[in-house]
KOLLUMTI-208547 format. One record per residue (C-alpha): residue number from 1; x negated, y, z negated. Coordinates in pm, whole numbers, plus 50000, padded with zeros to 5 digits. Each point is the difference from the previous one (the first is absolute). Example, Ala and Ser with C-alpha at 12.3 -4.5 7.8 and 13.67 -1.06 7.14 Angstrom:
// KOLLUMTI-208547
SITE  resi     px     py     pz
SITE     1  48770  49550  49220
SITE     2  49863  50344  50066
//
This chain:
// KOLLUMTI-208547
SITE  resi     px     py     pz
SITE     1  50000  50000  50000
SITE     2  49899  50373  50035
SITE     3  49960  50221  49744
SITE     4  50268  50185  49985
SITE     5  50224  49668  49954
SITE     6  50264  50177  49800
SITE     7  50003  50334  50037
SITE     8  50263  50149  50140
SITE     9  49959  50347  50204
SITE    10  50137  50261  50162
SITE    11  49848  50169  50312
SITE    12  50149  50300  50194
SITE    13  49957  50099  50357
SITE    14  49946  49595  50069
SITE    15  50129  50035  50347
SITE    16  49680  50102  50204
SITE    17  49624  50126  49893
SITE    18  49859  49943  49647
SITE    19  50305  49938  49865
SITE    20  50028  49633  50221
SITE    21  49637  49954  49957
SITE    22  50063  50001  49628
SITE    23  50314  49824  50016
SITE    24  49820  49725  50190
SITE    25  49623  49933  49782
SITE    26  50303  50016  49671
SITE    27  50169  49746  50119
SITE    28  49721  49787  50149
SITE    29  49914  50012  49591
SITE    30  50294  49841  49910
SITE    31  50182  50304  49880
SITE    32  50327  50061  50019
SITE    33  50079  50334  50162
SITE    34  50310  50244  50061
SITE    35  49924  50178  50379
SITE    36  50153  50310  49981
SITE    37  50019  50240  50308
SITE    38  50285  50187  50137
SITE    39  49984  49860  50365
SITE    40  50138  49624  49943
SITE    41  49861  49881  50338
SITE    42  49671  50048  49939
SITE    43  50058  49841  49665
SITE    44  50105  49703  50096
SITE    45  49676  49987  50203
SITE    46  49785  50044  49717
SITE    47  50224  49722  49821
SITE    48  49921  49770  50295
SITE    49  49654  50046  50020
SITE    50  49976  49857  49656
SITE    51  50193  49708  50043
SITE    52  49684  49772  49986
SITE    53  49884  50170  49682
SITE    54  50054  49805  49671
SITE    55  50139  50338  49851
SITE    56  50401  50042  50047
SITE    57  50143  50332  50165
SITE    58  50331  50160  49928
SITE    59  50037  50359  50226
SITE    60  50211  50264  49905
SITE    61  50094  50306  50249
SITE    62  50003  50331  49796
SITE    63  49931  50389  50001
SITE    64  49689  50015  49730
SITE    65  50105  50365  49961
SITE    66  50341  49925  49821
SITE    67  50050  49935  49663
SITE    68  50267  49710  50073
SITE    69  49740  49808  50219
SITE    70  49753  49968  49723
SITE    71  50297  49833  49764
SITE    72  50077  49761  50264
SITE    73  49633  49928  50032
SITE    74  49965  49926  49673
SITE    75  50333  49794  50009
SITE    76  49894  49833  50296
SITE    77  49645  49951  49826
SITE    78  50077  49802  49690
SITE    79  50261  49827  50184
SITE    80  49740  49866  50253
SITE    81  49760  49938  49726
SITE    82  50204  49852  49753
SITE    83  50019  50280  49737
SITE    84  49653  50133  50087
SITE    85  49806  50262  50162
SITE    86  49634  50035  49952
SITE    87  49894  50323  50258
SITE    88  50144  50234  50207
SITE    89  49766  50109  50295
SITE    90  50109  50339  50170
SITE    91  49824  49957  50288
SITE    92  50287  50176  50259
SITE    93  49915  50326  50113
SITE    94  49987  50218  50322
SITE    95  49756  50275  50152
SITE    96  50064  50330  50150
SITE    97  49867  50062  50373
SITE    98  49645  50125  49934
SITE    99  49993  50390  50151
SITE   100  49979  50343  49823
SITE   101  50113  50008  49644
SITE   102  50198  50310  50048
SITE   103  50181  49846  50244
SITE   104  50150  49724  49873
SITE   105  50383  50022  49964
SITE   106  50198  50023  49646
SITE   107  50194  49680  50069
SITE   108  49654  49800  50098
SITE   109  49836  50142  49693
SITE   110  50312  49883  49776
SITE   111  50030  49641  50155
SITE   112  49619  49936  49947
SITE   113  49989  50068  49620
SITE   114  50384  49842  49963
SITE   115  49850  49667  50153
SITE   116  49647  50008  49840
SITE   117  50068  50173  49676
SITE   118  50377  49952  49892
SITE   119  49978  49604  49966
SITE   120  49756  50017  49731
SITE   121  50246  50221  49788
SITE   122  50286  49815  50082
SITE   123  49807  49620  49968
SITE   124  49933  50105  49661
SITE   125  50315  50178  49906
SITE   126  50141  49588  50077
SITE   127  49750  49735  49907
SITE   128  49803  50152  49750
SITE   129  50290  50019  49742
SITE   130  50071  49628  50126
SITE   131  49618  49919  49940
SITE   132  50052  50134  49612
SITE   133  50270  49818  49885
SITE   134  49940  49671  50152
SITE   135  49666  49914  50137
SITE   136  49728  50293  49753
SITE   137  49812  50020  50265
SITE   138  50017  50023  50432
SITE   139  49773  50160  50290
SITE   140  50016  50236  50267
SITE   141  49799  49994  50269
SITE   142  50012  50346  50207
SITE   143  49892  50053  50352
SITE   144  49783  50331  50004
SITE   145  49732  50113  50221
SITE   146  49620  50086  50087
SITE   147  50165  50330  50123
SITE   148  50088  50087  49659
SITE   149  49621  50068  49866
SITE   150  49885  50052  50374
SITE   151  50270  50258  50132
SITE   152  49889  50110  50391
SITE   153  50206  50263  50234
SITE   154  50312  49924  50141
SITE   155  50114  49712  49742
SITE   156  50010  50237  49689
SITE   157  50376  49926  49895
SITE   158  49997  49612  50026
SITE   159  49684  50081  49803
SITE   160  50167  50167  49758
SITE   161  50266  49753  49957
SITE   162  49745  49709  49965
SITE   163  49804  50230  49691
SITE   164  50362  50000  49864
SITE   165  50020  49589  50007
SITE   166  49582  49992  49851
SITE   167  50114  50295  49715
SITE   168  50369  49814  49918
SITE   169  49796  49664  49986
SITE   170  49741  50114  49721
SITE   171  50258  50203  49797
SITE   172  50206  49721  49974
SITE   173  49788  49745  49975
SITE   174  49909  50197  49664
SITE   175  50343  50011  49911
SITE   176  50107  49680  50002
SITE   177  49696  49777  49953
SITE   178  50149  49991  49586
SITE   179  50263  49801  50191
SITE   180  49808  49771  50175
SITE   181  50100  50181  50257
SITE   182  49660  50045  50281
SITE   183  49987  50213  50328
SITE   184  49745  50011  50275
SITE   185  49956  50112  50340
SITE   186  49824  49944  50320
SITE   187  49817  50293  50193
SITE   188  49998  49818  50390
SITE   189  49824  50136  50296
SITE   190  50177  50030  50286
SITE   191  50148  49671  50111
SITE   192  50086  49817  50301
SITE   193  50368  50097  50013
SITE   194  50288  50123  50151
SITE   195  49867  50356  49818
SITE   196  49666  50016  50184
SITE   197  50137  50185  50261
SITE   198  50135  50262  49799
SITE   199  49698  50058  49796
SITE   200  49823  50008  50343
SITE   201  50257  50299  50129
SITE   202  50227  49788  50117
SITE   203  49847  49774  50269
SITE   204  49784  49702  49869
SITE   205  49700  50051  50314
SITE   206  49639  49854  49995
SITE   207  49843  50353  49961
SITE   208  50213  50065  49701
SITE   209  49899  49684  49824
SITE   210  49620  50032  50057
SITE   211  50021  50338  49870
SITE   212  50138  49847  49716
SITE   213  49826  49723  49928
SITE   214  49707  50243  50026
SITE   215  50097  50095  49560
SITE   216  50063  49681  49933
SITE   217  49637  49810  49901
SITE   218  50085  49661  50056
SITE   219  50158  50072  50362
SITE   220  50314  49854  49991
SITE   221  50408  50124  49909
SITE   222  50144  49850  49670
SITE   223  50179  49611  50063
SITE   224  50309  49968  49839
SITE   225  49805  49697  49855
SITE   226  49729  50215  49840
SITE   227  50274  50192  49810
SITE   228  50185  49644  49922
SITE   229  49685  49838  49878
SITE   230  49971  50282  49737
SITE   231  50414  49967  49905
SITE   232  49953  49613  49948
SITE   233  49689  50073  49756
SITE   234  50183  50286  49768
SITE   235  50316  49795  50019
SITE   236  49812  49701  49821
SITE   237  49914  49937  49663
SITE   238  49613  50090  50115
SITE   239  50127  50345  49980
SITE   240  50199  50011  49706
SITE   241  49752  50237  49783
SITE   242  50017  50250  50301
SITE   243  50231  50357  49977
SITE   244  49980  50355  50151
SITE   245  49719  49858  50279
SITE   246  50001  50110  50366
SITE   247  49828  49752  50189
SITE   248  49882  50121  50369
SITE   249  50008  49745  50279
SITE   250  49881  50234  50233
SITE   251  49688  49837  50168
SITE   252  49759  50303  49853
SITE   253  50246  50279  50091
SITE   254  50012  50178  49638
SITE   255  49626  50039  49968
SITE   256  49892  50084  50385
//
């Protein structure tokens, strides 16, 4: 068996990107996970590219922004996992269209900290109370990024919203550790995903990935599997004496 036999988790944006990657190495370790991602197609992908795995998967289409989808994930959580929930990993988010910061419209700047920021309020505001009463302790895992402590021109507000998820992650993880309760995140490079265009001004071309694989030391974009390799070793008892950390999988990018 893997090592996560047992342990049930939740992952957001599990349709596509990280968020499958992770869904995928969790289950291949025998977890059982809750794929959570508000396009149910792609979910059901994710779901069937596990079905080899040892782990079980249970999918669940929901706005991570509302307050009512994080009750039915924990409903649909403990009822997957027999009464239990071990981590939550908020790994869905979105990026704004690099360009001028100025430019950027209200509505774009509103929908990139409502989908990178909000969930962490509201994933607390639900499981953490949960995590109290019956379990004294729980994890979160939270999706950051290397642009958080490396801001660069043009990307400033998703940057923004990803020091939000890094500041929210420490704070807490203070708060709550006399709960059990732990909280880390993951700073990512740039990964080979359906957001690479974006970050690359909206057309992924081979100019603008050697230009950008120019900052990153060990030459390559982030693998969803880097970032899952990372999720399945703070989601396992290895990690259990770890809170407040930002880890960077980021291939040298922080310190270049």
């Amino acid at each position: 068996m893997g090592c996560l036999e047992k342990k049930v988790i939740v992952v957001t944006g599990a349709g596509a990107g990280f968020g499958r990657g992770i869904v995928q190495r969790l289950t291949a370790e025998s977890a059982t996970v809750l794929a959570v991602d508000i396009n149910e197609e792609a979910n059901e992908e994710t779901r069937s590219l596990c079905s080899l795995n040892p782990g079980a998967v249970g999918t669940l289409r929901a706005d991570i922004t509302q307050l009512s989808a994080w009750q039915n994930i924990l409903s649909e959580a403990l009822s997957l996992g027999n009464d239990r929930l071990d981590v939550v990993v908020n790994c869905a988010g979105v990026v704004h269209l690099a360009g001028p910061s100025h430019e950027m419209e209200e509505d774009e700047f509103d929908r990139v900290f409502r989908v990178n920021v909000k969930p962490l309020y509201l994933s607390t505001k639900v499981i953490v109370p949960w995590w109290k009463e019956h379990e004294k302790k729980g994890l979160f895992i939270n999706l950051s990024s290397i642009s958080e402590p490396r801001p660069r021109p043009n990307l400033v507000w998703y940057a923004s919203s990803k020091g939000a998820v890094t500041v929210a992650t420490k704070g807490l993880a203070a708060e709550y550790a006399v709960d059990g309760i732990r909280y880390n995140c993951i700073r990512p490079a740039v990964g080979e995903t359906a957001m690479l265009g974006r970050v690359l001004g909206g057309q992924d071309t081979e100019e603008g990935r050697k230009k950008l694989l120019g900052t990153i030391p060990l030459g390559r974009v982030c693998q969803p599997s880097d970032v899952a390799n990372m999720v399945c070793f703070l989601a396992s008892d290895e990690a259990e004496f770890i809170t407040g950390a930002a880890f960077d999988v980021d291939g040298g990018r922080g310190v270049s």
